[in-house]
C-alpha positions in Angstrom: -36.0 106.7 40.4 -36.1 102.9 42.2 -38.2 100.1 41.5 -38.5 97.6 43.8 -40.3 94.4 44.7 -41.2 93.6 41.1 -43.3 90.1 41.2 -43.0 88.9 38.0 -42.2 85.2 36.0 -39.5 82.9 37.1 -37.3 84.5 35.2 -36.5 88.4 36.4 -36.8 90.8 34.1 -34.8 93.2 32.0 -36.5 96.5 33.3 -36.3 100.1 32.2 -38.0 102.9 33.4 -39.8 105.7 31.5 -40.2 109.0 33.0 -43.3 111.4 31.4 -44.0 114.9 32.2 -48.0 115.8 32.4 -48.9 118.8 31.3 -51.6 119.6 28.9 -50.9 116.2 27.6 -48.1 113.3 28.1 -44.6 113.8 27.2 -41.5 111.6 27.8 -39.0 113.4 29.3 -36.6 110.2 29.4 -35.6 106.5 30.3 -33.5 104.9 32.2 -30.3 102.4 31.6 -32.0 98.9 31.6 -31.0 96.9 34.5 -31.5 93.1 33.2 -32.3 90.0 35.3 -33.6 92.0 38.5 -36.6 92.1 40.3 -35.7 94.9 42.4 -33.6 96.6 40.2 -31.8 100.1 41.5 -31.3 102.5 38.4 -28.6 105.0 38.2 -29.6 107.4 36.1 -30.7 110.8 37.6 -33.2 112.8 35.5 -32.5 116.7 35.5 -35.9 118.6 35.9 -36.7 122.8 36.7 -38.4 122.5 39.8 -41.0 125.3 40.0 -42.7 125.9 43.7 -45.5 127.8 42.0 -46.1 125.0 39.5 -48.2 121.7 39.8 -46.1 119.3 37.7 -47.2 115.2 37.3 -44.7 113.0 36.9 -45.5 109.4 35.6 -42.9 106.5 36.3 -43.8 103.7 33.2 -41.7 100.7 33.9 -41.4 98.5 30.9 -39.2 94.9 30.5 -38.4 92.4 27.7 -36.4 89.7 28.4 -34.8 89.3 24.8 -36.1 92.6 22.2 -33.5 95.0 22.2 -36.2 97.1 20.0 -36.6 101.1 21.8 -40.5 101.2 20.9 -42.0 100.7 24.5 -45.3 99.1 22.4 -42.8 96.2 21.6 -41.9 95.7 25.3 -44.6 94.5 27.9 -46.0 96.4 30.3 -44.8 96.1 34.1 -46.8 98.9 36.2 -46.2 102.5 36.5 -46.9 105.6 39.6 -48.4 109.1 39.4 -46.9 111.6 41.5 -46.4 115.8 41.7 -42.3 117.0 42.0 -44.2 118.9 45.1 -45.2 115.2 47.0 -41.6 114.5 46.3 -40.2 117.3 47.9 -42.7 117.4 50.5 -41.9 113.8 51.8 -39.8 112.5 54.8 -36.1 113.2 53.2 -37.5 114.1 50.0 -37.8 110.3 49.5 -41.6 109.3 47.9 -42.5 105.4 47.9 -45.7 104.8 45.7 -48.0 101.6 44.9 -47.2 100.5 41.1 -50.5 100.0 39.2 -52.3 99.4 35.4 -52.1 96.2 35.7 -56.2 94.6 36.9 -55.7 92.2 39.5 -52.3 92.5 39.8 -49.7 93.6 42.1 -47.0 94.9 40.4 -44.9 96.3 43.0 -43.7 99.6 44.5 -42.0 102.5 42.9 -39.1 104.9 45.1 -38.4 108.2 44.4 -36.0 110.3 45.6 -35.0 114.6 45.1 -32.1 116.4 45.2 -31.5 120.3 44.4 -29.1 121.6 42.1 -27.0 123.4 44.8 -25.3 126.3 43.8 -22.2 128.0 45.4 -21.5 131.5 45.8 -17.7 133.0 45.1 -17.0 136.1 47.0 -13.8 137.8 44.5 -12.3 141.7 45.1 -10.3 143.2 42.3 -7.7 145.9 42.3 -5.9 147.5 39.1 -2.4 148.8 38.9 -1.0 151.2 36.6 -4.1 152.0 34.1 -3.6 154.0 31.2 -5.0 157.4 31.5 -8.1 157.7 29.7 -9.3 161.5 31.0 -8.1 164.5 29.5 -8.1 166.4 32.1 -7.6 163.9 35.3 -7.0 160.5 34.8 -9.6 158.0 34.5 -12.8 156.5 36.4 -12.4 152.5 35.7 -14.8 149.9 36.5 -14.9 146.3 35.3 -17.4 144.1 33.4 -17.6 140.5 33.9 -18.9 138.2 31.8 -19.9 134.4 32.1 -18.6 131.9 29.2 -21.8 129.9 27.9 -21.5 125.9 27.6 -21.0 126.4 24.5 -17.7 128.0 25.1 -18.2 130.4 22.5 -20.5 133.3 23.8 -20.4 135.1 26.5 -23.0 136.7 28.9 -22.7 139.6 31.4 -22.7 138.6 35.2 -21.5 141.6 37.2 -20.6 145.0 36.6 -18.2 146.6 39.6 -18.8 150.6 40.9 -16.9 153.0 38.9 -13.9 154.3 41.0 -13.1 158.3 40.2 -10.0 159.4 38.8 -7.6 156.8 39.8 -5.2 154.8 38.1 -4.8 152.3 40.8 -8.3 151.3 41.8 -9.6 149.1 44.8 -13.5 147.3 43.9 -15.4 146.5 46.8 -15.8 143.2 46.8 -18.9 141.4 45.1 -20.5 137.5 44.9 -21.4 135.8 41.9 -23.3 132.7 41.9 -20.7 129.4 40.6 -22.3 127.2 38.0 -20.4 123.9 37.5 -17.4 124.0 35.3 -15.6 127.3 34.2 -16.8 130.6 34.1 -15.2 133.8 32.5 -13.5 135.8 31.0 -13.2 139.1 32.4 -13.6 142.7 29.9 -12.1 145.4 31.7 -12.7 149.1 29.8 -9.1 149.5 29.3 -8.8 146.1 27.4 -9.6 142.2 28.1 -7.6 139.2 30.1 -9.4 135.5 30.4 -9.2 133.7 33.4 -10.9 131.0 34.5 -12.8 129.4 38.2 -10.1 127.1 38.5 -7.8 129.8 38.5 -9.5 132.4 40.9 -9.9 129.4 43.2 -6.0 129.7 44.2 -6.8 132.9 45.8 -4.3 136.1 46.1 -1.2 134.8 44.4 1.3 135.5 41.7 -1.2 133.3 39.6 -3.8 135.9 39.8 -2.5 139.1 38.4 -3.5 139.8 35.0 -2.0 142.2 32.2 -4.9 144.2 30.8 -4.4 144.2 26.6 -6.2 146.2 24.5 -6.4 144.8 21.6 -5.9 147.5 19.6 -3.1 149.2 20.9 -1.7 145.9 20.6 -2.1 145.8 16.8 -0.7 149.5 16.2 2.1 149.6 19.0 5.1 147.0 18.2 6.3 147.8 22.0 2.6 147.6 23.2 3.0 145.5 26.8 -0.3 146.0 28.6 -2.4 148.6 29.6 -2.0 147.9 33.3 -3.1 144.7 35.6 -5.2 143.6 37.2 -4.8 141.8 40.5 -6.9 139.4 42.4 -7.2 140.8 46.4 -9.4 137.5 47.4 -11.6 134.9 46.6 -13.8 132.6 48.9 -16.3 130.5 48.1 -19.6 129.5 50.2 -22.8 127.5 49.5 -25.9 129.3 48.6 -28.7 127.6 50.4 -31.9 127.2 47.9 -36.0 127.5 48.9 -35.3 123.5 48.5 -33.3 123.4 51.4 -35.0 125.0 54.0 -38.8 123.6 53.4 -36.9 119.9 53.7 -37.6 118.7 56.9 -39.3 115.7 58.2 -42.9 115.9 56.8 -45.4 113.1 56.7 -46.2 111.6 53.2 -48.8 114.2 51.0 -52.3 113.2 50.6 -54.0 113.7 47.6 -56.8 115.5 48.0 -59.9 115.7 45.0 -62.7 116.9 46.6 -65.9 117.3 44.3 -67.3 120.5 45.2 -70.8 121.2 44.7 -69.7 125.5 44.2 -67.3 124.7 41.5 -68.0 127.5 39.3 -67.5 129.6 43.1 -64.6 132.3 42.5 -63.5 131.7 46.2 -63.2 127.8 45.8 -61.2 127.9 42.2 -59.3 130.4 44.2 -58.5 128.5 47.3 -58.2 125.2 45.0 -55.7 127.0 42.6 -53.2 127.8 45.3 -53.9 125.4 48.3 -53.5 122.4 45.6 -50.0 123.3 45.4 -48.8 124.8 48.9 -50.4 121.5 50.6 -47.6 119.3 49.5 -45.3 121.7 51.7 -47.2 121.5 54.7 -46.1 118.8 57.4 -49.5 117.9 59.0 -52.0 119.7 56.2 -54.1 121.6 59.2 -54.8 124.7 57.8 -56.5 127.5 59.7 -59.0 129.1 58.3 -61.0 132.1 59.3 -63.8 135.0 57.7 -63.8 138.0 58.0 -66.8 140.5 57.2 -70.0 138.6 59.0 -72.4 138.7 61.7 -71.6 135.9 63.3 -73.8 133.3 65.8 -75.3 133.3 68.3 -75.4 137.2 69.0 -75.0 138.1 65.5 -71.8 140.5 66.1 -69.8 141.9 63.3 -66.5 139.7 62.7 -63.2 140.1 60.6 -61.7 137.0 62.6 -64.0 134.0 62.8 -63.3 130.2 62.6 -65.2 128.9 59.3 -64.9 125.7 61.0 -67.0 127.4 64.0 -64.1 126.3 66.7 -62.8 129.4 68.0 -60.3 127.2 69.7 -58.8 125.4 66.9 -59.7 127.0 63.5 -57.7 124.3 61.9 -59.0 122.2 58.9 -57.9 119.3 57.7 -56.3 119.5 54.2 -57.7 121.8 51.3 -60.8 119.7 51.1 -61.6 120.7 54.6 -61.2 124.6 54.2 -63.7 124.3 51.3 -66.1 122.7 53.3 -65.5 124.2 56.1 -66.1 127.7 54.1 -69.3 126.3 52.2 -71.0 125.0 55.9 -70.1 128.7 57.6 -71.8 130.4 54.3 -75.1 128.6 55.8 -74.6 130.0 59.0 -73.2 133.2 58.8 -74.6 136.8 57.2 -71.9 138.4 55.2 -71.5 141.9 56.1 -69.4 144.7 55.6 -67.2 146.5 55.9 -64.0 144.5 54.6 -61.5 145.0 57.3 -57.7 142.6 56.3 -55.7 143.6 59.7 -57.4 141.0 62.0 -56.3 138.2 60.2 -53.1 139.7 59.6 -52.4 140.3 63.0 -53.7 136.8 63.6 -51.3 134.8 61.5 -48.5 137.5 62.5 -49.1 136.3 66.4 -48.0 132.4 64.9 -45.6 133.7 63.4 -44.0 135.4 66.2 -43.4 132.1 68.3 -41.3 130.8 65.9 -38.5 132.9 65.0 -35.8 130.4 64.0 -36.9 129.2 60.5 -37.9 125.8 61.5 -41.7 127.1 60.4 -42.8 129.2 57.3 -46.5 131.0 57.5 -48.4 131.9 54.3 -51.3 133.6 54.7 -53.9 133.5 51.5 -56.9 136.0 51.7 -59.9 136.0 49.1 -61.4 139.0 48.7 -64.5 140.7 46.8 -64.6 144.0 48.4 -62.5 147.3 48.9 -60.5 147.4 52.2 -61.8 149.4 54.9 -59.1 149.5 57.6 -55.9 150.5 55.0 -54.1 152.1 57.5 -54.5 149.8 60.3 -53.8 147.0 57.2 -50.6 148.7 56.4 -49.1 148.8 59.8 -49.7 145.0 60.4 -47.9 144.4 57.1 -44.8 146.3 58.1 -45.2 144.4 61.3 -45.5 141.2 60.0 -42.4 141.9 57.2 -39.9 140.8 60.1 -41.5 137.7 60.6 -41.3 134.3 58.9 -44.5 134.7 56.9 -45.6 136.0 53.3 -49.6 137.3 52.4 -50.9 136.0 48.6 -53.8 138.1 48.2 -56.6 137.3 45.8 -59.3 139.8 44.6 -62.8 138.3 43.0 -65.4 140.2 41.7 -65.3 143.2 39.5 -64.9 145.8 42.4 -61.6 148.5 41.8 -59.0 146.9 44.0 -56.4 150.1 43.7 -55.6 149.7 47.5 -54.4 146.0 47.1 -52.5 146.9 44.4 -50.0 149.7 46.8 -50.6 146.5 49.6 -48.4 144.8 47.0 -45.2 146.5 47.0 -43.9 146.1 44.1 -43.6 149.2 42.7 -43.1 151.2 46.5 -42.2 149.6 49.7 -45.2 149.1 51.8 -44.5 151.8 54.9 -46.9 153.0 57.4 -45.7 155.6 60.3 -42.7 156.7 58.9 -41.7 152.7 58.7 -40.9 150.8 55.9 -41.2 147.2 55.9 -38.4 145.5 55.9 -39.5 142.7 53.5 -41.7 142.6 50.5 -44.2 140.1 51.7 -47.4 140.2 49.6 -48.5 139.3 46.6 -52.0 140.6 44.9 -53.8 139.8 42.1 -57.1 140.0 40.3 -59.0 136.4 39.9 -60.7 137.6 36.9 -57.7 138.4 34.9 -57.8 134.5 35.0 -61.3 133.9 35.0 -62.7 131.9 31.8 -65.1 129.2 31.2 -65.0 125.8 29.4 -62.0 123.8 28.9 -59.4 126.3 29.2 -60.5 127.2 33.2 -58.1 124.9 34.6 -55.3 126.2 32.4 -56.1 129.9 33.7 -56.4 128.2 37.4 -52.7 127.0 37.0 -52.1 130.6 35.7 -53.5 131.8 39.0 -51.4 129.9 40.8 -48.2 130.5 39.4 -48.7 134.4 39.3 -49.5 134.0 42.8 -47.0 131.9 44.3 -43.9 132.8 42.2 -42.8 135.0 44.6 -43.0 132.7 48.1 -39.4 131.4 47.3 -37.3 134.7 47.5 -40.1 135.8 49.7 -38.6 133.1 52.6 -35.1 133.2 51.5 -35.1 136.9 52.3 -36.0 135.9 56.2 -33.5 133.1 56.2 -30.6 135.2 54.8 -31.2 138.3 56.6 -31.3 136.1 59.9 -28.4 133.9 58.7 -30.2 131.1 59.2 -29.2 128.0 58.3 -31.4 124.8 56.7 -31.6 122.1 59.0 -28.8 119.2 58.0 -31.5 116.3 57.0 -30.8 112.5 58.7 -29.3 110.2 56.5 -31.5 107.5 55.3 -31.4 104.1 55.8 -31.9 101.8 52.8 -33.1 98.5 53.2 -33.4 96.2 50.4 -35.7 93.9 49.6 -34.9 89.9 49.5 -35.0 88.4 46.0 
């Protein structure tokens, strides 16, 4: 976090900032180092917080100064200004980089706040294994090895199981194929072969094939009973490389305008299709560059001829079914309820199809289409729904479908995929790209409906991530490198 252009009294101040996590209520997740005499001051420390796409998470920035009490309660401090924002308007701003007004103070301009994101990148090593001269552990043949790795935790002390290689039949001398485990910082091992243990470490795997990287395999208790005891046979290292694994972070960063906040006071707030569409279009708004969100019905007689439709513009532009930000798809929806007569039956491969068409044009990752239906009835077309999925698995685009209502929704739950791959023809899709589930499992009243609505929204979206990083990897596509910013600061 950066404060900057902090008016204050002729003398700077000694600031500090506070960083609190909203949830149900206020908590402080930490502070910064205290930068004194500055009223722009630029603070090193870099808070460490799981980022969750499906998630809405506040932050609040609290900056507090005193010129002379060393004292950590912030009561005994005074007050300097603080900024709300969500992690998602973060990383949905130009270069991940949010600037915001700080306030709570009447009358009074107290400056602005700069925040700024980076992910936790992970690499990816890439290690093959062969064994030489295993002891014979078959009876009758000789043995069928495989090896278990496991992961030292930062404690040092316990260990946790990362990979597991094929078994190789009867062989004394087996090859592994070779296999990629994801590379935390710092160390990570040791190794348990079945035919006894050796402890290695990151460092040492990073030298590649080398005398360095063959390993005696000791059984520990052969070593205790046998005086002579060497080894049990070793292990050798074939090759190691070493790759980063892009993250869902990486590839929605792009050049985005700032987010909007968007509270819009509708009058059908107790309406299963708005605490729907608020639930999960609350949180995928901050990843949208322009927040124009097409919108379209399906299951009306539509104006002026009153024809049956399962792809009409709530907005009523046939040309542009675009709406501006979440606010405008609810109104837009509650002006086309006045205008339209529901009718059945409740057919899902229009829109499908529609979205899939988008989709289509723009094959290179730059865009990412998520498609949210809300649904009360039974589908009607399942075949025709099926083949659009499998259609629409090879493009760059996921469907989160909700069901409202009490109807059976058996069909939406095969639509999912979880369980079977989604085929139709003989096809199977090539992605798992939707998501269902049931608003009323969520549904409650009172207090606790926003809890359940965040609930929604998490079941919902938890799966978009892998969901796009499946397109990306299976294309080999890259994220976009994003421009260096340029940092201009402020006079005294």
């Amino acid at each position: 976090w950066e404060s900057l252009g902090v008016p204050g009294p002729l003398t700077p101040p000694s600031a500090v900032c506070v960083l609190y996590i909203h949830a149900l209520e206020a908590a402080m997740f930490g502070r910064t180092e205290v930068i004194e005499n500055s009223r722009n001051p630029d603070f090193l420390r870099k808070f460490v917080l799981d980022y969750y796409f499906e998630e809405r998470r506040t932050c609040a920035l609290t900056c507090e100064y005193d010129v002379d009490s060393k004292s950590p309660d912030l009561s005994k401090h005074d007050f300097l200004g603080q900024a709300f924002c969500t992690l998602g308007e973060i990383v949905g701003s130009a270069g991940s980089r949010l600037e915001k007004p700080l306030t709570g103070i009447p009358g009074r301009k107290c400056g602005t706040s700069s925040s700024s994101l980076k992910s936790w990148e992970t690499d990816v090593a890439t290690l093959q294994f062969c064994a030489n001269k295993l002891d014979k552990k078959d009876f009758f043949g000789k043995s069928d090895p495989f090896m278990v790795f496991y992961r030292s935790k930062r404690t040092g002390r316990d260990f946790t199981i990362c990979h597991k290689t094929e078994v190789v039949r009867n062989t004394l001398n087996p090859v592994w194929a070779a296999f990629a485990i994801p590379v935390p910082l710092g160390d990570w091992d040791p190794l348990h072969p079945l035919f006894g243990e050796f402890t290695t470490s990151y460092r040492e795997l990073a030298r590649g094939q080398s005398c360095f990287n063959v390993y005696e395999v000791v059984n520990p208790r052969k070593k205790m009973k046998k005086k002579k005891y060497l080894n049990s046979g070793t292990v050798t290292l074939l090759s190691f490389t070493v790759e980063a694994e892009h993250t869902f972070l990486d590839y929605i960063k792009g050049n985005p305008s700032q987010p909007t906040s968007l509270h819009y006071l509708s009058p059908f707030q107790l309406n299963a299709y708005s605490l729907a569409l608020r639930a999960v279009g609350d949180i995928i708004q901050d990843y949208d560059s322009d927040k124009m969100f097409p919108a379209l019905g399906f299951g009306a007689k539509v104006p002026p001829d009153g024809h049956v439709s399962h792809e009409f513009p709530l907005n009523g532009d046939a040309s542009n079914p675009a709406c501006r930000g979440i606010a405008g798809v609810l109104e837009a929806y509650q002006r086309s309820l006045r205008r339209v007569q529901l009718y059945g039956p409740t057919n899902f491969a229009p829109v499908v199809n529609h979205v899939a068409r988008s989709a289509a044009t723009v094959l290179d990752g730059s865009q990412y289409f998520v498609l949210l239906i809300i649904t009360d009835g039974v589908i009607s077309d399942m075949a025709q729904t099926k083949e659009a999925i499998v259609n629409a698995a090879k493009l760059p685009m996921s469907i989160i479908i909700v069901g409202v209502g009490q109807a059976e929704f058996d069909a939406m739950v095969e639509l999912d995929g979880d369980d079977i791959r989604i085929s139709s023809r003989g096809k199977v899709a090539e992605r798992d790209i939707v998501q269902f589930v049931p608003f009323r499992d969520y549904m409650s009243g009172g207090p606790g409906a926003g809890l359940s609505m965040a609930g929604l929204a998490r079941e919902v979206l938890a799966e978009i991530p892998d969901q796009l990083l499946s397109y990306m990897k299976a294309r080999g596509i890259k994220p976009l490198p994003v421009p260096p910013m340029s940092l201009e600061t402020p006079p005294p």
